[in-house]
N, C-alpha and C positions, 0 to 999 in steps of 0.2 A: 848940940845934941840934946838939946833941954828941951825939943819938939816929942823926942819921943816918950809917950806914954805906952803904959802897958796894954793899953787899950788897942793901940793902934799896933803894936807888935803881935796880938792877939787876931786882928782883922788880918794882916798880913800873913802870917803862920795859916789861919782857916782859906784863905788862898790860893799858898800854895799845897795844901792838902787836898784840896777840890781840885785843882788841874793836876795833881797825881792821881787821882782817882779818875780823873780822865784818861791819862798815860794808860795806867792799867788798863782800860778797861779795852783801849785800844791795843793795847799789846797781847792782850785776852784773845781781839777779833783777827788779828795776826796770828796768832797760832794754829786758832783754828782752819783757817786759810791754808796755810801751810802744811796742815795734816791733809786737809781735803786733795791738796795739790802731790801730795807723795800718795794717797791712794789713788788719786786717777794715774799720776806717773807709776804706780806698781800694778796697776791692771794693765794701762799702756803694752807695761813691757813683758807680760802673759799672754799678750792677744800676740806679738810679734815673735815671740817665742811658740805659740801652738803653730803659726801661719809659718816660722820656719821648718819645723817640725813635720806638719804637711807636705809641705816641698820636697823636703828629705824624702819623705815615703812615695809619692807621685816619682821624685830622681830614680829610689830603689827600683820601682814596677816597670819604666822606661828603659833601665840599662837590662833587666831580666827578661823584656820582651826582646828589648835587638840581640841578645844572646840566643833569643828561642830564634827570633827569628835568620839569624846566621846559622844556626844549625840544619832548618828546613832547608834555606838555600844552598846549602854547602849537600845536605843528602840529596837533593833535587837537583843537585848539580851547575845553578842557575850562577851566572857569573858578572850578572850584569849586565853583559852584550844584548843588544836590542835584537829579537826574534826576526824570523827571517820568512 
């Protein structure tokens, strides 16, 4: 153990400081990533929630038509039977 000097425990230590300050910097550009990736996944899931939301109301306007329009046939008396 008589190789090591302080010098060279000093090189050593500056080292592994510089490749943590890489780590960092890379777990820096990871985070960031990861924030970007939850804003696009929480827009994601506004755009599929307004587009269900649509649906609903298009369903609502569909069942209220074939209500109106069972009522016409029903007062028009029309039963389906093909005209004659």
């Amino acid at each position: 153990m008589s190789d090591v000097t302080p010098e060279l425990m000093f090189e050593v230590s500056r080292s592994i400081q510089a490749r943590l300050a890489q780590v960092d910097g890379k777990i820096d550009e990871m985070k960031q990533e990861i924030l970007a990736l939850r804003t696009s996944q929480n827009a994601a899931r506004q755009d599929v929630t307004s587009v269900f939301q649509e649906i609903a109301g298009v369903h609502a306007t569909l069942v209220r038509h074939e209500g109106r329009l069972d009522r016409i046939e029903r007062r028009l008396e029309l039963n389906g039977a093909p005209a004659q």
